[in-house]
C-alpha positions as CSV (number, residue, x, y, z in Angstrom):
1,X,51.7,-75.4,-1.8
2,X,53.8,-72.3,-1.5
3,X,51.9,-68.7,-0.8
4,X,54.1,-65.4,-0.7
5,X,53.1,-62.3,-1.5
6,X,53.7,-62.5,-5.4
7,X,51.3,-65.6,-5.7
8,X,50.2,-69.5,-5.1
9,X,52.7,-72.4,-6.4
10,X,51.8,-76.0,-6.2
11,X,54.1,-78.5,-6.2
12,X,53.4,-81.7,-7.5
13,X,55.4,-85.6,-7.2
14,X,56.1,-86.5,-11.0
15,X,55.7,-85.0,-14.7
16,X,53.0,-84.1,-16.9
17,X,51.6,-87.0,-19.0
18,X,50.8,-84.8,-21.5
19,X,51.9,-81.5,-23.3
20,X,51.9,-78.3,-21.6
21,X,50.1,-76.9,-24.5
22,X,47.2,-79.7,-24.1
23,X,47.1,-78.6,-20.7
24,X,46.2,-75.2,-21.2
25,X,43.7,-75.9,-24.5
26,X,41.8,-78.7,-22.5
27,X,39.8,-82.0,-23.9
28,X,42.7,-84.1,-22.7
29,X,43.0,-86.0,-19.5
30,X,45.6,-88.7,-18.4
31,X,45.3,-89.6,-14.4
32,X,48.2,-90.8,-13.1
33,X,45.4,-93.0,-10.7
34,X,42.4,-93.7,-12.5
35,X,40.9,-95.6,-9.6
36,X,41.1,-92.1,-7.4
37,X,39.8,-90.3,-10.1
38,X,36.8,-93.0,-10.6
39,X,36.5,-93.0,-6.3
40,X,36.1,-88.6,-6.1
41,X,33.9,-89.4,-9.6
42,X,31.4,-91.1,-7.7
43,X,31.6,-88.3,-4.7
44,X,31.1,-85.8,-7.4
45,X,34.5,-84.0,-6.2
46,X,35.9,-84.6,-9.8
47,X,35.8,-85.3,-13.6
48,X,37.2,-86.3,-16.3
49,X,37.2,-83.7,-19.0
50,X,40.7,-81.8,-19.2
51,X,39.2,-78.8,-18.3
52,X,41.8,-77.1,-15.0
53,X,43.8,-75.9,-17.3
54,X,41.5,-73.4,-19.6
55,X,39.5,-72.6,-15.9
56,X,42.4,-71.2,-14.4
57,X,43.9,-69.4,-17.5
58,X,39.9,-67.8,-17.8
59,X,40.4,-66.8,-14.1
60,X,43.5,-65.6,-14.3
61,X,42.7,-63.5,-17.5
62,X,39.6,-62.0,-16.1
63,X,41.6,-60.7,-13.2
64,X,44.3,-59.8,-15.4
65,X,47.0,-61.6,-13.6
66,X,50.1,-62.7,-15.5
67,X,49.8,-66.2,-17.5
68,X,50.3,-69.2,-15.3
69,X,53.1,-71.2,-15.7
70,X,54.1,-75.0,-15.6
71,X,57.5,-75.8,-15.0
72,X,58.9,-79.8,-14.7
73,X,61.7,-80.5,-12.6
74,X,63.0,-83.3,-14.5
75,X,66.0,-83.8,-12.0
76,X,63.5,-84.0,-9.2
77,X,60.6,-85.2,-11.1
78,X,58.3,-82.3,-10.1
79,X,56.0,-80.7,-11.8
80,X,55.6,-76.8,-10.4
81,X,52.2,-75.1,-11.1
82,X,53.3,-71.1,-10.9
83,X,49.8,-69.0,-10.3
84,X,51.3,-65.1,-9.7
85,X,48.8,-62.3,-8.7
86,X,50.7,-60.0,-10.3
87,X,48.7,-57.8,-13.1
88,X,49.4,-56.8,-16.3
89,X,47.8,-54.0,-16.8
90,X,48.3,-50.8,-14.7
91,X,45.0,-49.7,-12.8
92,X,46.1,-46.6,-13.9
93,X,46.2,-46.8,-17.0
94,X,43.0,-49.2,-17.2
95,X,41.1,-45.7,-15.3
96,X,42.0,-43.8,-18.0
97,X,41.6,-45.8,-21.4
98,X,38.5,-46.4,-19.9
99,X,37.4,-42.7,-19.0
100,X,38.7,-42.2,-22.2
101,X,37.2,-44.0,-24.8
102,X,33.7,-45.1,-22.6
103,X,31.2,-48.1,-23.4
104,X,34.4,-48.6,-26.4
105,X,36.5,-50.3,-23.7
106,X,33.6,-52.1,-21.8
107,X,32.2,-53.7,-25.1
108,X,36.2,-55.0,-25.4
109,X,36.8,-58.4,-24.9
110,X,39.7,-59.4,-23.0
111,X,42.3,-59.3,-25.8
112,X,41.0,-56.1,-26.6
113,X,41.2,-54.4,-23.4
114,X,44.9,-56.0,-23.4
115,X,45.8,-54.3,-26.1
116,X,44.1,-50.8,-25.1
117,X,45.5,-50.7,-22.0
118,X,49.1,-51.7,-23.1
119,X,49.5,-49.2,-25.7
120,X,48.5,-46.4,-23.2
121,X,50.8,-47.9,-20.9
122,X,53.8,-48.4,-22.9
123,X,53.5,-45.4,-25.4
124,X,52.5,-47.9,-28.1
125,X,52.4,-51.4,-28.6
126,X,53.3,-54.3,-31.2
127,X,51.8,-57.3,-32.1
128,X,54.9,-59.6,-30.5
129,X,54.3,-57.7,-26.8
130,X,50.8,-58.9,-27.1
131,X,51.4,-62.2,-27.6
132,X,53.6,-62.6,-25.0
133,X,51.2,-61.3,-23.0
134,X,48.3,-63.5,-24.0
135,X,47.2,-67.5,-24.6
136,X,45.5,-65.9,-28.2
137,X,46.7,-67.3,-31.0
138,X,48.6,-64.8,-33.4
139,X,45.8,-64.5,-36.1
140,X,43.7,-63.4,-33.4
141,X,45.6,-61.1,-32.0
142,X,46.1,-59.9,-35.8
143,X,42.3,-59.7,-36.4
144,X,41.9,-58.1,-32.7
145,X,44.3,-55.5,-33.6
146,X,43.0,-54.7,-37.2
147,X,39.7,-54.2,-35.1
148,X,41.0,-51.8,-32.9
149,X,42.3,-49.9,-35.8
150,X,39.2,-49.9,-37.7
151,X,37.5,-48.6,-35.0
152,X,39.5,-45.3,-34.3
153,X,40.8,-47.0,-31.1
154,X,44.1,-47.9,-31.8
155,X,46.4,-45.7,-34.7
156,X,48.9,-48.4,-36.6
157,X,52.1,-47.2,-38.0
158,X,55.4,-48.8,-39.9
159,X,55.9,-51.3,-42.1
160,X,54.0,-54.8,-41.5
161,X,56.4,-56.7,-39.7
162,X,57.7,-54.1,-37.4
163,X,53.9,-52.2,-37.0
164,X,53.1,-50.1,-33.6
165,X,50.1,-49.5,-32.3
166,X,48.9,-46.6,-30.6
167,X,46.1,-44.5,-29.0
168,X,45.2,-41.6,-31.2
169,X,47.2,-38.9,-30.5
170,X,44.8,-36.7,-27.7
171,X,43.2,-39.3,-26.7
172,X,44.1,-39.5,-23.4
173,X,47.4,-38.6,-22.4
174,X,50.2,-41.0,-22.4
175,X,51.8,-43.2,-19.4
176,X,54.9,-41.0,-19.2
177,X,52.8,-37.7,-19.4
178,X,50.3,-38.9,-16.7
179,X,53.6,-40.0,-14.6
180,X,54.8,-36.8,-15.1
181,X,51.5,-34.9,-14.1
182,X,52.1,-33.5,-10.5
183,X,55.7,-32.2,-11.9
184,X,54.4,-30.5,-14.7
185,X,51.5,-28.6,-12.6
186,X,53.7,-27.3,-10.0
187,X,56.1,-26.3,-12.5
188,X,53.7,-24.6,-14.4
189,X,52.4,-22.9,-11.6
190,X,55.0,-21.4,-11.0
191,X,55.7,-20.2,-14.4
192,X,52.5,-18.0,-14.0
193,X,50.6,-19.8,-17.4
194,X,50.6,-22.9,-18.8
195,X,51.6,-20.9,-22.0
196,X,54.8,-20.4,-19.8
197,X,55.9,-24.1,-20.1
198,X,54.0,-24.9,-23.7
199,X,51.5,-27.3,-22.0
200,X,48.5,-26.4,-24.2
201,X,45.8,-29.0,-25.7
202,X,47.3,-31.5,-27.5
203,X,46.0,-30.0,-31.2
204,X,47.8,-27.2,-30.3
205,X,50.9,-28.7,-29.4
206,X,51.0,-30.8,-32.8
207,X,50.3,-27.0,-34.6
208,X,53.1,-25.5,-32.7
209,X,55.7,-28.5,-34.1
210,X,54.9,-27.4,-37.2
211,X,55.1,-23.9,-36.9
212,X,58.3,-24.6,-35.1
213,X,59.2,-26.7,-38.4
214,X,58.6,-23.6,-40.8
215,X,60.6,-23.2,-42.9
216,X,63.8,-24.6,-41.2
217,X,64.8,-28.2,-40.6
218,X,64.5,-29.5,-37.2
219,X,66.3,-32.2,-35.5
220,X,64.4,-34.4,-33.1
221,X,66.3,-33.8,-30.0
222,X,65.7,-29.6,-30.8
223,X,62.0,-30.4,-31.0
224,X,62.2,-31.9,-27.9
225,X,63.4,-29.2,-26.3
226,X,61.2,-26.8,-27.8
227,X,58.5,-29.0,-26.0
228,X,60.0,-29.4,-22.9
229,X,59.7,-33.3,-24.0
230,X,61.6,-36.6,-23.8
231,X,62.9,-37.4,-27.4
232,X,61.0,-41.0,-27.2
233,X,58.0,-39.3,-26.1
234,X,58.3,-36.5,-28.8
235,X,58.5,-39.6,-31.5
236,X,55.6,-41.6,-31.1
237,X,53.4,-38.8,-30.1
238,X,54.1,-36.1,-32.2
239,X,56.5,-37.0,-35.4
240,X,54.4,-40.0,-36.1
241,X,51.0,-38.6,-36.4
242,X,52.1,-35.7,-38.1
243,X,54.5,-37.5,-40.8
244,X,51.4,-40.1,-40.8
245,X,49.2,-37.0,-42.6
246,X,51.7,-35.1,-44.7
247,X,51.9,-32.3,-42.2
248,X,55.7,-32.8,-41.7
249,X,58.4,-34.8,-44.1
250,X,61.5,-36.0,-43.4
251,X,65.3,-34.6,-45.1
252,X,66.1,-37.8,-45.3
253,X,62.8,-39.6,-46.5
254,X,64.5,-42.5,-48.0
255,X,66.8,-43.3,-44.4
256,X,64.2,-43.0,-41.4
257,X,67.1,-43.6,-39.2
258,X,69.7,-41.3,-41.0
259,X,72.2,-39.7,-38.3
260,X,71.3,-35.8,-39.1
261,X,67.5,-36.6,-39.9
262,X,65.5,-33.6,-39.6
263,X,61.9,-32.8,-40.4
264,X,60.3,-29.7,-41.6
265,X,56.7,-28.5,-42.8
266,X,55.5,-30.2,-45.6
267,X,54.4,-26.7,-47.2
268,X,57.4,-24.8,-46.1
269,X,59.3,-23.5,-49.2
270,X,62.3,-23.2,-48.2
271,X,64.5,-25.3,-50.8
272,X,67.1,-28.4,-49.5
């Protein structure tokens, strides 16, 4: 066994006997000595029921430690058992879904809080990020996120195949804001307000947009500067939610991605 400061890995004389997949589901088991497994049978140190692999993955998850890994060495005829106590989900961000959204996130399974948790951390999340960061199977992680959704916890936007999912827009702040949090209050300290620097409640923020929209087009880099904002930020936070309800359309409604797209009020009058 190895042990550094990243995690366990054990290190085992010849390959698996079965599939790495069987492994990690369970039922299955293939000693490579059935009379030492028969000998620590009758000492009631072992049995014979496949079932390591889904007891570490249920550890590991609960703890919220990246997915184990099984590696074979085929030159070496090793088989490597990778255990790393590295988490997948911020604390911070886990503190403040959860202060957020309450008994919501505690009545969360795991996949769930996965998803929850990601999305705040990473401004949004698809349905590809969580399966690389779970053992769920993708209809699952369909039916979890479709859940989410339904419940108010999660906000879905785009096209099926390329969907995001994100917390509602003043939920709870995002990742970058809350990284940005000690910056922002000394800066707007010194400003005198926070109607200095623009940093009012998120409703009002969204208003301002689209006042800032009326009646003129606006590129998304000049809204971003309006808002004192990074352009990704400005995006997922503000453009989608407010294209999402009609409160904003785009010049260019047929090419999201159009070079000079702009946006403007959906009841400005001013004509194209």
């Amino acid at each position: 066994m190895l042990r550094d400061p990243a995690g366990f890995e054990f290190i085992n004389p010849g390959l698996l006997l079965v599939t790495p997949d069987q492994v990690w589901k369970g039922g299955v088991s293939e000693p490579r000595n059935p009379l030492v497994q028969r000998l620590f049978g009758f000492l009631q140190l072992g049995e014979r029921e496949g079932s390591g692999g889904p007891a570490i993955l249920r550890a590991w998850s609960e703890q919220h430690w990246r997915t184990p890994e099984l590696v074979e060495d085929v030159e070496n005829s090793e088989l490597h058992l990778k255990l790393r106590l590295v988490s997948l989900l911020p604390e911070a961000s886990i503190d403040a879904v959860r202060a957020a959204v309450g008994a919501a996130f505690e009545a969360q399974d795991e996949l769930g809080r996965v998803a929850l948790v990601t999305a705040h951390a990473e401004n949004g999340v698809m349905h590809a990020r969580i399966a690389g960061l779970t053992t769920a199977h993708p209809r699952d992680i369909t039916i979890k996120l479709q859940e989410l959704v339904r419940k108010g916890l999660l906000v879905a936007s785009g096209p099926a195949r390329t969907r995001r999912y994100a917390l509602p827009v003043g939920t709870v702040e995002s990742s970058e804001e809350s990284s940005q949090g000690s910056e922002e209050t000394s800066e707007e300290s010194s400003a005198g307000t926070e109607e200095t620097r623009g940093w009012r409640a998120m409703s009002d923020q969204l208003d301002a947009v689209v006042v800032f929209c009326t009646p003129a087009w606006r590129t998304l880099p000049e809204i971003a500067t309006e808002l004192g904002r990074q352009p990704s930020t400005v995006r997922t936070m503000y453009l989608r939610p407010l294209l999402g309800r009609g409160a904003l359309v785009r010049k260019y409604p047929d090419n999201p991605r159009h070079p000079h797209q702009a946006y403007r009020a959906a009841n400005a009058n001013e004509p194209t």
